[in-house]
N, C-alpha and C positions, 0 to 999 in steps of 0.2 A: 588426520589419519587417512589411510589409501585404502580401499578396495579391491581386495583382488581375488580373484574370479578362477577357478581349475577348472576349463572348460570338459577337460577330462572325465571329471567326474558329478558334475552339476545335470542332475535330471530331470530339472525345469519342478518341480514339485509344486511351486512357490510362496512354502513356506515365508521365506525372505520377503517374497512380496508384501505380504500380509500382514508382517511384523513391521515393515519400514519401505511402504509404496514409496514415498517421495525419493528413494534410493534403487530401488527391483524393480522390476517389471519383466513378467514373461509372456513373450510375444506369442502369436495365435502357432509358430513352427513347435515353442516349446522349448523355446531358448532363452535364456536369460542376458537382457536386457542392462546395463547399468545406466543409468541415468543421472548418475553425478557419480567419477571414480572417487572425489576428494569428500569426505564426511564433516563438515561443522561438528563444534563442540555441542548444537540447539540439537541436533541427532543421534550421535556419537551411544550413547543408552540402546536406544530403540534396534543400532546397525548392530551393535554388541551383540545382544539380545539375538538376532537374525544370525548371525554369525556362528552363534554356541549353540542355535536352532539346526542349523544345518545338519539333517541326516547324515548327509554323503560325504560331511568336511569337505566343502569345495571350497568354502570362503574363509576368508584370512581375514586381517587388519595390519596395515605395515604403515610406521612410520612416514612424515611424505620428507 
C-alpha cells in the first residue's frame, strides 16, 4: 500500500507520528514528513490506524 498525503489539509498535529513513527514524522516547520511512501504488510495495522486517526482526513492508503 501507498501513502498519500493532502498537504492541503494536514496540520502537522502528529497524531500519525505517534501511531506509526517509523512511517511520519513532523518536522520542527510543522510539516509532515513521510518517511517511507510504500507501507510493508510488518506496518500496514499500525498506518491504518494513523490513517482513520487522522482529524483533518489528509491521509489516505491507495494501492501501489
Amino acid at each position: 500500500m501507498k501513502v498519500i498525503v493532502d498537504r492541503a489539509k494536514c496540520t502537522g498535529l502528529g497524531i500519525c507520528e505517534a501511531m506509526a513513527p517509523e512511517v511520519f514524522e513532523v518536522d520542527h516547520n510543522g510539516d509532515l514528513v513521510l518517511l517511507t511512501e510504500v507501507v510493508d504488510d510488518a506496518r500496514l495495522d499500525e498506518v491504518r490506524a494513523a490513517v482513520e486517526g487522522c482529524p483533518t482526513e489528509a491521509l489516505r492508503l491507495e494501492p501501489r
